[in-house]
DRENBAMI-276724 format. One record per residue: residue in one letter; x, y, z of N, C-alpha, C in turn. Coordinates in steps of 0.1 Angstrom, whole numbers, plus 5000, padded with zeros to 4 digits. Layout:
BEGIN
guti;nc1;nc2;nc3;cac1;cac2;cac3;cc1;cc2;cc3
A;X;Y;Z;X;Y;Z;X;Y;Z
...
END
This chain:
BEGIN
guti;nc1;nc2;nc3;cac1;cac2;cac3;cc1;cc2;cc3
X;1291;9106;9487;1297;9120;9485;1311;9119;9479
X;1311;9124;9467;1326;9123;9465;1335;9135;9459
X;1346;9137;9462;1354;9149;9468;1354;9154;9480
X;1360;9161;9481;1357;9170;9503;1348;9178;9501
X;1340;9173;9510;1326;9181;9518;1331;9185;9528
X;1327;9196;9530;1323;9205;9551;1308;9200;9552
X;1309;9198;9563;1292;9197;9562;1287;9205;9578
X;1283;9212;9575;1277;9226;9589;1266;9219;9596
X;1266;9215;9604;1251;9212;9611;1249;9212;9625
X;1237;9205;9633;1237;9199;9646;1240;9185;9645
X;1236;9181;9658;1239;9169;9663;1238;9164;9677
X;1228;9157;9678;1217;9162;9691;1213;9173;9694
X;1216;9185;9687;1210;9195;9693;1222;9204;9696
X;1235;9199;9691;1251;9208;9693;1252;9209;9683
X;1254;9222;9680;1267;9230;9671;1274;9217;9663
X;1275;9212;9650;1285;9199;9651;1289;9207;9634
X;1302;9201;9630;1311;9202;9617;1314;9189;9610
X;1315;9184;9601;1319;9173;9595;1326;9175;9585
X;1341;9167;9587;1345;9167;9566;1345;9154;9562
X;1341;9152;9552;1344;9142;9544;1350;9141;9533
X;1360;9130;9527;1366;9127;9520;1365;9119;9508
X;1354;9121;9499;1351;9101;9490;1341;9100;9498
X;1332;9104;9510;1324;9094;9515;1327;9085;9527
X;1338;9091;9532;1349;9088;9543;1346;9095;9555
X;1347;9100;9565;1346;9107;9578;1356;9106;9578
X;1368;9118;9576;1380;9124;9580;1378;9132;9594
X;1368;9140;9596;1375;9147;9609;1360;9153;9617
X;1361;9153;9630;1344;9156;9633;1346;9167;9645
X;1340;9176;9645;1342;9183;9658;1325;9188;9664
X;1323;9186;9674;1309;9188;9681;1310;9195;9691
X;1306;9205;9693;1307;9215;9705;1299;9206;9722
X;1312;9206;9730;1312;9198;9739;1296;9203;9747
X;1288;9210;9745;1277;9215;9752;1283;9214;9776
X;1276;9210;9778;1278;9211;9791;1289;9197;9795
X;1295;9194;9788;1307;9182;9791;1316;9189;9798
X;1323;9205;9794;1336;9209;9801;1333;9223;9797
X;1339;9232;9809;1334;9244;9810;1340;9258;9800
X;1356;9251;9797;1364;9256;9784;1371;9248;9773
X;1366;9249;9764;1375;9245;9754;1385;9250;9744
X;1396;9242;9740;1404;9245;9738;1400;9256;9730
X;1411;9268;9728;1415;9281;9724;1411;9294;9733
X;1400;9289;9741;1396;9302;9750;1404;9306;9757
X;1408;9322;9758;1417;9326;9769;1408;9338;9779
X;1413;9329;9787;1410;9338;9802;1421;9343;9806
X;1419;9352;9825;1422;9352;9833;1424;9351;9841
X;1436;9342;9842;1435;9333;9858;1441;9343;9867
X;1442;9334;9878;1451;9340;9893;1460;9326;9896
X;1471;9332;9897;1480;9320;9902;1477;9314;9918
X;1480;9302;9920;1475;9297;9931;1483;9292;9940
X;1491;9283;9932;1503;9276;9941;1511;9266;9935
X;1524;9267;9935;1532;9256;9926;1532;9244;9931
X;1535;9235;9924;1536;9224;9929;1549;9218;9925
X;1557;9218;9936;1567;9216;9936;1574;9197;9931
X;1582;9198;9922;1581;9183;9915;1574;9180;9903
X;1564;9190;9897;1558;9184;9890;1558;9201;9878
X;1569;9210;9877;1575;9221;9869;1565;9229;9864
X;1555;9233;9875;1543;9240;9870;1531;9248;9882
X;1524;9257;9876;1513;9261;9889;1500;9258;9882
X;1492;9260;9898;1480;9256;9897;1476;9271;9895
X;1461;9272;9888;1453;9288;9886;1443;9284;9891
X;1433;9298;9895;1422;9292;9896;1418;9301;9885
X;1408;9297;9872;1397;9304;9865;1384;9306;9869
X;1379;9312;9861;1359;9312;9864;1354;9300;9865
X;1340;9305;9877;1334;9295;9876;1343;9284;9886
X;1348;9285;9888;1357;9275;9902;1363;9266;9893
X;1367;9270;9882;1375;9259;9875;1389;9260;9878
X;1397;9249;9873;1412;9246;9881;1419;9248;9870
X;1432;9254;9864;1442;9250;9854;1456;9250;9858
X;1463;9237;9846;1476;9238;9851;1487;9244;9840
X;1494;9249;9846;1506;9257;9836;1517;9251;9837
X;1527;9243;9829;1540;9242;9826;1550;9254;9830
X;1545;9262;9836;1558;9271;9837;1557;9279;9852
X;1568;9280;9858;1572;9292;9873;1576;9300;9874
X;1585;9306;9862;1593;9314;9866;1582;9325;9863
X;1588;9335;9875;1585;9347;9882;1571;9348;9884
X;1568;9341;9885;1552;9338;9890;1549;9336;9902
X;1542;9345;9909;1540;9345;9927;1525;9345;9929
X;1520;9336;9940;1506;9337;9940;1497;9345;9945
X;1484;9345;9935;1476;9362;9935;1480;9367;9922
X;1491;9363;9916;1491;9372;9904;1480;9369;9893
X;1476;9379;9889;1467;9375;9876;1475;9373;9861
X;1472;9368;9851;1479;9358;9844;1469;9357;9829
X;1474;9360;9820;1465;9361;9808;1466;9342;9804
X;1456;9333;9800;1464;9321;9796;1451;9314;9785
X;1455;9309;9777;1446;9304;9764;1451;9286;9770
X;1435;9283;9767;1432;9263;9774;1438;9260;9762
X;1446;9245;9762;1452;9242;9748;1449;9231;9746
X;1442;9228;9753;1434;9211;9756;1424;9208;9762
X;1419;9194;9768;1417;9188;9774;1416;9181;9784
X;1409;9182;9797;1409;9175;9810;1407;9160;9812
X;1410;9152;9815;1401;9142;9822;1394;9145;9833
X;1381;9138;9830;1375;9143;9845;1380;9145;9858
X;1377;9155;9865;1384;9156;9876;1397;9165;9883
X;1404;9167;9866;1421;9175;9862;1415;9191;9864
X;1428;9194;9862;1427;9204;9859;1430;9208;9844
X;1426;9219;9839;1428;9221;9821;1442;9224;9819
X;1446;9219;9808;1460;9225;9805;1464;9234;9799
X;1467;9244;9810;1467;9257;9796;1480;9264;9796
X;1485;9276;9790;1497;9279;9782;1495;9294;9782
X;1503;9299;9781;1509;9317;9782;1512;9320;9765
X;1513;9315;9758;1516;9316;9744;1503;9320;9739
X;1496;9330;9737;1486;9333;9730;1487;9331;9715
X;1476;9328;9712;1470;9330;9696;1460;9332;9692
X;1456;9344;9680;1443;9345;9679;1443;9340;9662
X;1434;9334;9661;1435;9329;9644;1420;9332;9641
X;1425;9338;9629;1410;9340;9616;1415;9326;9607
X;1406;9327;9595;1407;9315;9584;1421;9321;9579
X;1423;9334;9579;1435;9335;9571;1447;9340;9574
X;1443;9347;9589;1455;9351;9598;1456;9344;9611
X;1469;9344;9621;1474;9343;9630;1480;9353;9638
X;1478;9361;9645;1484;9370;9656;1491;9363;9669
X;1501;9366;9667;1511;9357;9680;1517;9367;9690
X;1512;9372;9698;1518;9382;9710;1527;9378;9718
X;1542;9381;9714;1548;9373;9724;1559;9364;9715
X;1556;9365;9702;1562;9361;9689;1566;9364;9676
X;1578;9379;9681;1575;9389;9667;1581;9379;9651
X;1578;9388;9638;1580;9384;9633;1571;9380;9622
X;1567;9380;9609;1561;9381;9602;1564;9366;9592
X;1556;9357;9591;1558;9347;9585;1544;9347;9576
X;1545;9341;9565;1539;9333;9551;1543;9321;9551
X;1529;9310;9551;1527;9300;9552;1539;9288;9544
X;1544;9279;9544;1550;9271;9534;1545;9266;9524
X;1529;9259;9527;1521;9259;9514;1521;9262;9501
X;1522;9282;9504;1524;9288;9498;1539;9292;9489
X;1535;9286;9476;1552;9287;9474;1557;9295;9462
X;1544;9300;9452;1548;9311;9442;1552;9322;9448
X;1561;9323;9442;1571;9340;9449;1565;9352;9450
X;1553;9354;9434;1547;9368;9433;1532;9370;9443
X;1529;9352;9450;1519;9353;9456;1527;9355;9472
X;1538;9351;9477;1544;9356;9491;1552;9369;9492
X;1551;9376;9482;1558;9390;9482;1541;9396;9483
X;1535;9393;9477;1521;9402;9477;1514;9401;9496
X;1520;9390;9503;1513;9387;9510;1518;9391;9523
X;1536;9390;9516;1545;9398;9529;1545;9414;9531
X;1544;9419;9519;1533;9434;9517;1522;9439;9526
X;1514;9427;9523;1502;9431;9533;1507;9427;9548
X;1510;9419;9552;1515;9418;9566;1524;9427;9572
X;1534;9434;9562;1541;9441;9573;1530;9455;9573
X;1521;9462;9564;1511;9469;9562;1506;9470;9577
X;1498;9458;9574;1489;9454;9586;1490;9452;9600
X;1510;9453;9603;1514;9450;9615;1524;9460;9619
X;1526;9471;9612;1531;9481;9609;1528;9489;9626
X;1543;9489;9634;1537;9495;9644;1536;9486;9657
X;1535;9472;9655;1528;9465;9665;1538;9452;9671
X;1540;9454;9677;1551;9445;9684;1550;9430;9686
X;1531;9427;9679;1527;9411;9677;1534;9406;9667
X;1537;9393;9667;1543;9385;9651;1528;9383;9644
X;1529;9374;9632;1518;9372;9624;1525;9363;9615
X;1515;9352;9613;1514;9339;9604;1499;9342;9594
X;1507;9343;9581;1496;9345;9570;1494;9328;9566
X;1482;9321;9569;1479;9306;9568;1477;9302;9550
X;1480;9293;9549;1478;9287;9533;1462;9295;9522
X;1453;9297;9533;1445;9301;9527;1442;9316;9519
X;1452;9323;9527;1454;9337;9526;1456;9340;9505
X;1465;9330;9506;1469;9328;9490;1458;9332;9479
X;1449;9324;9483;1435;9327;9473;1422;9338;9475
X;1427;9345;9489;1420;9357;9490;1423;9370;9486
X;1416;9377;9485;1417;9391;9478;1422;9400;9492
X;1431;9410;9485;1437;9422;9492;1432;9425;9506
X;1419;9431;9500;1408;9435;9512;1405;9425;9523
X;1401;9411;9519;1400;9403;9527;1413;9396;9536
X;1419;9398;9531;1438;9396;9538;1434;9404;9550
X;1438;9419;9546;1438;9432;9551;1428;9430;9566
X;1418;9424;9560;1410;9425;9573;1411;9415;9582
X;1412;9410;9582;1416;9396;9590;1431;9400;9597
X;1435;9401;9588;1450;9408;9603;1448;9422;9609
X;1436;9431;9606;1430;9440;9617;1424;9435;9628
X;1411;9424;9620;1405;9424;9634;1416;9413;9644
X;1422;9407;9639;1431;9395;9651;1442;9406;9655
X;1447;9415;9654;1456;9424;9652;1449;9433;9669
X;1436;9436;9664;1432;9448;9675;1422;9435;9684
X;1420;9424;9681;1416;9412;9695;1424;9414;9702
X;1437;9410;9698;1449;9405;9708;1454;9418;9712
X;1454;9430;9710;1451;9441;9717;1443;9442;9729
X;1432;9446;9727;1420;9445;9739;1419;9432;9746
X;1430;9419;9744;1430;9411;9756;1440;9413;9765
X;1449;9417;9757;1464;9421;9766;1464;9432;9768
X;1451;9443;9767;1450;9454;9781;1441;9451;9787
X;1436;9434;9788;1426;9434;9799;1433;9423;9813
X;1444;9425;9812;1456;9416;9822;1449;9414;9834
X;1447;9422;9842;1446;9428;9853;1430;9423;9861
X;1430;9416;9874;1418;9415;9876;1415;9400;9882
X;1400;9396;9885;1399;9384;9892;1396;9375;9877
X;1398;9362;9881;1394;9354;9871;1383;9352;9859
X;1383;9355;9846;1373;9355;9837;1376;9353;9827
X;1365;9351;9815;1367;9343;9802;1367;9359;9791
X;1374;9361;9788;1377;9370;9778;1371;9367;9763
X;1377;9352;9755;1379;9349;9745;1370;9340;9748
X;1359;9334;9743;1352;9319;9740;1360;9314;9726
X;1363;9298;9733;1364;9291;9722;1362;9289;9710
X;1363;9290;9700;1354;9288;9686;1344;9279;9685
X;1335;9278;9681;1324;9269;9677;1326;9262;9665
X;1322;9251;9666;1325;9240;9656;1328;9247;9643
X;1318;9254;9637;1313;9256;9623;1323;9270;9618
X;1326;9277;9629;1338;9288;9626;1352;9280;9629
X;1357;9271;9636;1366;9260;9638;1373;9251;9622
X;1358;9247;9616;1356;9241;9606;1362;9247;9594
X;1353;9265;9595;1360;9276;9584;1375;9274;9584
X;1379;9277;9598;1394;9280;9597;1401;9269;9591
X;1405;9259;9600;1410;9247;9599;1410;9236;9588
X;1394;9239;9582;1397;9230;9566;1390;9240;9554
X;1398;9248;9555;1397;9258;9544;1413;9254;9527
X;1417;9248;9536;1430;9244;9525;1430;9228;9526
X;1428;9219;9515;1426;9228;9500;1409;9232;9500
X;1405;9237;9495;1393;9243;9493;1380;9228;9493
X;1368;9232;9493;1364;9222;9498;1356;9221;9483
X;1350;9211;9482;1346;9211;9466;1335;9208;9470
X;1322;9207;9484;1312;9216;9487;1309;9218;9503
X;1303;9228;9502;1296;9227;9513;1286;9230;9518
X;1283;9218;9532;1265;9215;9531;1260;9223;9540
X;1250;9229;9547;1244;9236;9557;1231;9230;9562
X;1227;9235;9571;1216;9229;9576;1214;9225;9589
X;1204;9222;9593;1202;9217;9613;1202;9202;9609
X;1190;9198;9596;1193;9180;9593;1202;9182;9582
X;1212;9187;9581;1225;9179;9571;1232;9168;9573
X;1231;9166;9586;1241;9154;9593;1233;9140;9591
X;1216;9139;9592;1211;9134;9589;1207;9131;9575
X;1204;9141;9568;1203;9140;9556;1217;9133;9546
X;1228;9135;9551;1238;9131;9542;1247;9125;9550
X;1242;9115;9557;1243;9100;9568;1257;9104;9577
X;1257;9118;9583;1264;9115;9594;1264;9109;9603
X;1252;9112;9611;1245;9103;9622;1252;9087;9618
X;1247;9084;9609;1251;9067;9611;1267;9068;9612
X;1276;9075;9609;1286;9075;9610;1292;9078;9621
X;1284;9087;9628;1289;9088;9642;1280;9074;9652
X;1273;9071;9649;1265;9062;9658;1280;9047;9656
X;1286;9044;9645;1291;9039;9640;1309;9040;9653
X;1311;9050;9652;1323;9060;9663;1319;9052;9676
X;1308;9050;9682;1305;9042;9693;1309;9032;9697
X;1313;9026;9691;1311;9009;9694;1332;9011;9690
X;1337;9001;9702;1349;9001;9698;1353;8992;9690
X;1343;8982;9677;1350;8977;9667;1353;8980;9653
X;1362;8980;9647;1365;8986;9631;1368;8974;9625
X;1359;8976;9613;1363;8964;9604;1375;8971;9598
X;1386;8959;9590;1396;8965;9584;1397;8958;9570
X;1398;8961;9562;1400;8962;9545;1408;8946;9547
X;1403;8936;9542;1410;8921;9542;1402;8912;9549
X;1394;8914;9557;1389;8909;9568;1391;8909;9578
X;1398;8918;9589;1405;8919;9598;1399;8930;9605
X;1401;8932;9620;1396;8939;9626;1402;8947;9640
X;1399;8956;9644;1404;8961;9657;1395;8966;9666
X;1400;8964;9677;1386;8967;9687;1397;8983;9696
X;1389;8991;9695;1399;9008;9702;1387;9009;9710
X;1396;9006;9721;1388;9009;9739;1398;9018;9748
X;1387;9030;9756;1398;9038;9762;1393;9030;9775
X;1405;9033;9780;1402;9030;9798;1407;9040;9809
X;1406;9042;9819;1411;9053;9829;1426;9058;9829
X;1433;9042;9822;1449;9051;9825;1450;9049;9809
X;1445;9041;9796;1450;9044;9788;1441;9042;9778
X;1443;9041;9764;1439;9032;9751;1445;9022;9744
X;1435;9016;9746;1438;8999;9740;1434;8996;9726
X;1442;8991;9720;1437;8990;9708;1443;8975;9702
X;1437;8964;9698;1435;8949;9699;1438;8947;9682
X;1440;8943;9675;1444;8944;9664;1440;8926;9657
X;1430;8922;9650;1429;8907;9648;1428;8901;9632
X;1428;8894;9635;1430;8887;9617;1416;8886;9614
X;1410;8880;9621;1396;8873;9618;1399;8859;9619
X;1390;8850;9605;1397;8839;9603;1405;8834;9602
X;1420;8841;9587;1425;8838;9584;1437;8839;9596
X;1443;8830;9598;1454;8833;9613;1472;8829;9607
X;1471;8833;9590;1483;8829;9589;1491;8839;9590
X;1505;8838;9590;1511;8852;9594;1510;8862;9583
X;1511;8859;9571;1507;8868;9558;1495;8877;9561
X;1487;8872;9570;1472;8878;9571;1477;8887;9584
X;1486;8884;9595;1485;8889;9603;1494;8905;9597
X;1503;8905;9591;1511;8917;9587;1503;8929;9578
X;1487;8917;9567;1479;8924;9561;1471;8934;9573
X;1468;8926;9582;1457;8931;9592;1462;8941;9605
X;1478;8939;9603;1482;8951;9615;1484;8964;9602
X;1490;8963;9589;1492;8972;9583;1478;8982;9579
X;1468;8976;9580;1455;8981;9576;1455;8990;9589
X;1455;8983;9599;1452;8989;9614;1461;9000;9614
X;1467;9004;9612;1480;9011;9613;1474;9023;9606
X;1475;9022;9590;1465;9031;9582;1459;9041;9589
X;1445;9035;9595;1434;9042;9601;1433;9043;9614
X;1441;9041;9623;1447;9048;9637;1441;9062;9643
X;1453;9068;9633;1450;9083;9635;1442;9088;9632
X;1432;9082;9618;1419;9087;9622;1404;9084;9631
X;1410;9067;9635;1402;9065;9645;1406;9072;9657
X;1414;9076;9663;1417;9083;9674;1413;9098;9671
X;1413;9105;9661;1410;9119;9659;1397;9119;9659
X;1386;9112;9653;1371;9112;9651;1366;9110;9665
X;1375;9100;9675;1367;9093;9687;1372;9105;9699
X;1382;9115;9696;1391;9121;9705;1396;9118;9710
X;1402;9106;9711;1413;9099;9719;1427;9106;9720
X;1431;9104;9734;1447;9107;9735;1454;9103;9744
X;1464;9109;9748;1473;9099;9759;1476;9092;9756
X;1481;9081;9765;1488;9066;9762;1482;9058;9755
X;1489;9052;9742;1478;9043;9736;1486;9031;9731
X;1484;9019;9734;1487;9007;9736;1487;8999;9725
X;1492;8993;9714;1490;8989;9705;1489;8973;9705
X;1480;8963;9706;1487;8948;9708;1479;8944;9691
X;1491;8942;9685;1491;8939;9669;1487;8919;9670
X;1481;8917;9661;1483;8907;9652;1491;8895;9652
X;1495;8887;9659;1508;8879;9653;1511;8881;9643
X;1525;8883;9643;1534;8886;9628;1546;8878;9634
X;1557;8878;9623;1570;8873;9623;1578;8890;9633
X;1584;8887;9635;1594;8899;9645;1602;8905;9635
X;1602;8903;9624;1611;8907;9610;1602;8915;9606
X;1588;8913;9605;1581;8924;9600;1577;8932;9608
X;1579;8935;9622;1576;8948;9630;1583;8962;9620
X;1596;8963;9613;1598;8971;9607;1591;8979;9599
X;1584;8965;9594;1576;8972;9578;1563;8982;9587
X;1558;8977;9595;1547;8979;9603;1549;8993;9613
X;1561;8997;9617;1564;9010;9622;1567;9020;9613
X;1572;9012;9599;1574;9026;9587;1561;9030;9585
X;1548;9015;9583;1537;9026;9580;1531;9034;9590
X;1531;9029;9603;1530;9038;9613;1532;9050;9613
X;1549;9053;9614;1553;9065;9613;1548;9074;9600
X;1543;9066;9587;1537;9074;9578;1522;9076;9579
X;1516;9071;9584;1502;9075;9588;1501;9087;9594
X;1510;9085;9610;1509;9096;9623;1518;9108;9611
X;1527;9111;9603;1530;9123;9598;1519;9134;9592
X;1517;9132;9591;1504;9145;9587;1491;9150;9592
X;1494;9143;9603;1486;9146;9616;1489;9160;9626
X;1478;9169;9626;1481;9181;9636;1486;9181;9647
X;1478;9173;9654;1475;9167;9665;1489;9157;9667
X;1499;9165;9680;1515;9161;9688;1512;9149;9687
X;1519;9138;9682;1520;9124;9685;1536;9123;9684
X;1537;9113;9698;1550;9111;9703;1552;9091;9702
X;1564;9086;9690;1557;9075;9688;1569;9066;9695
X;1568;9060;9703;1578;9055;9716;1583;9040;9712
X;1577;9034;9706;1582;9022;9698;1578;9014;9710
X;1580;8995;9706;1576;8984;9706;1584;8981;9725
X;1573;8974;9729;1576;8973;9746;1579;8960;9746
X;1588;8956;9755;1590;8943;9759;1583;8929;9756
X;1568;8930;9756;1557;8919;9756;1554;8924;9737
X;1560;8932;9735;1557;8929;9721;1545;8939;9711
X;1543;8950;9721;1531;8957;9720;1535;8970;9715
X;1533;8981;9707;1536;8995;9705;1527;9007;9710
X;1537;9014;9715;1534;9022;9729;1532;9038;9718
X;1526;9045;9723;1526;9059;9711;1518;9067;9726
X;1519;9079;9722;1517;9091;9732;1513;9103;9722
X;1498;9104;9725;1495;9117;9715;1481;9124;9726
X;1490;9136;9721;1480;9150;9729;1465;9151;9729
X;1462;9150;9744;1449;9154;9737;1439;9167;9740
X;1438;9167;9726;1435;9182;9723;1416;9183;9722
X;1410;9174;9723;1393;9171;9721;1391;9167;9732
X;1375;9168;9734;1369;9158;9747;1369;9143;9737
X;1368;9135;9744;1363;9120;9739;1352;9124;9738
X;1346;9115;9723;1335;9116;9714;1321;9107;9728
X;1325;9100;9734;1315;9091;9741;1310;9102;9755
X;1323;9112;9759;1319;9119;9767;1307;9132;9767
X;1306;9137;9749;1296;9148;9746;1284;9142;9739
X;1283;9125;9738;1273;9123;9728;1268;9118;9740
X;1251;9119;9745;1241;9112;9749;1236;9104;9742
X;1241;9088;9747;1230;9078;9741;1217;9072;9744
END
């Protein structure tokens, strides 16, 4: 496949999205089926429950007897009911992390309640196309005490379709924030892969896109996800890395192969480094992730954190990169915003 594909399909029998790049797997999203009971962007209803004192946050309870935790106290008393959108991810067992900052996003708008103010994308940088588009937004929000983020894609849509997309997120986030009040419930469902997909890789435009229940099969996803399984990656030189999650973190082993001279080792952690962030984005990985590189000379850790730090930049997805630990290993901390890919697939 060459240029960017979307590819719309199933996958076991879930809702699943694919992009590709060249023929590459850049980014996969599979609707968690019965893995976790909300996924990220749904906002509910909770009821506050009880702080916990030490650790700068309360517990809620949501539907369905589910548990979440909020980062924030103030003026929060329990019993209160509490608008809150999931922003992530549980480990089994947790509670979800969720957040008071609402957002409702179409492919080409954003409604932020709680964040006035009218922004146009940076993407976007012809003048006569951000004046046409700051037109339509104050139009559109004319009245309404929500902010609004017109997204890169807005640029290449027509008037009408602008226009409508900051109505309907405009009067969503209306009818959730007069539905405050009350016992715990799901207001918003999460997006589904394939409207997820619309939004999120709509820029730059896709040069096709495939449909179908066998697309994924048909245009060898499957083997590429069957491939996501196994924690070894071959690396461009002969070199290799093995990415294993474990209960408190991710491990990720970095090897030369044969060649064990140090030239090979700096070739084989720089390769590793590369494709990190997208092994960790395809597998869902997050949290603590452990880096033990290659032998190299201690002179070339530098070269090896520049490419680092230029890989992790253009990544959505919060990565916090904490640098090189005592025994010689590099430590990184990135959000996690997915289920792990091993937790929704049945093998």
């Amino acid at each position: 496949m060459k240029g960017r594909v979307v590819v719309l399909g199933q996958y076991q029998g879930l809702e699943a999205a694919a992009l590709v790049v060249d023929g590459q797997l850049q980014d996969l999203l599979i609707a968690p089926g019965e893995a976790t009971d909300f996924a990220p962007g749904a906002v509910l209803r909770g009821t506050v429950d009880r702080q916990m004192k030490g650790q700068g946050g309360v517990f809620l309870r949501l539907p369905e007897g589910a548990k979440a935790f909020l980062r924030e106290t103030g003026g929060l008393r329990p019993g209160q009911s509490l608008l809150v959108q999931v922003s992530g991810f549980a480990e089994p067992g947790k509670a979800l992390p969720v957040t008071t900052r609402l957002l409702f996003k179409s492919r080409l708008a954003i409604v932020t309640p709680g964040a006035p103010g009218h922004n146009i994308s940076r993407r976007i940088r012809e003048e006569d196309a951000r004046d046409r588009l700051t037109a339509l937004a104050d139009a559109g929000m004319e009245g309404s005490p929500h902010g609004l983020v017109l997204r890169s894609a807005a640029e290449l849509a027509d008037d009408e379709a602008v226009a409508g997309d900051i109505a309907a997120m405009r009067d969503l986030a209306d009818a959730i924030l007069a539905d405050a009040d009350g016992a715990p419930e799901l207001l918003l469902d999460a997006p589904g892969p394939h409207d997820q997909a619309g939004s999120d890789w709509a820029d730059p435009v896709p040069d096709e896109v495939a449909e179908g229940e066998d697309a994924f099969a048909r245009l060898g996803i499957d083997e590429m996800i069957e491939a996501l399984l196994s924690p070894f990656v071959e690396l461009p030189g002969g070199g290799h890395m093995a990415v294993e999650p474990t209960r408190a973190l991710v491990a990720v082993d970095v090897n030369t192969g044969t060649d064990t001279s140090p030239a090979a080792g700096l070739k084989a952690n720089i390769a590793a480094v590369r494709d990190l962030p997208r092994q960790l984005r395809l597998r869902g990985l997050g949290g603590q992730v452990i880096v033990d590189f290659a032998p190299m000379p201690k002179r070339d850790r530098a070269t090896v954190e520049q490419q680092l730090r230029a890989a992790f930049r253009g990544e959505a997805n919060e990565t916090s990169l904490a640098g090189w630990t005592l025994l010689g290993n590099y430590e990184l901390q990135r959000k996690r915003d997915r289920l792990p890919l091993a937790l929704i697939i049945k093998e």
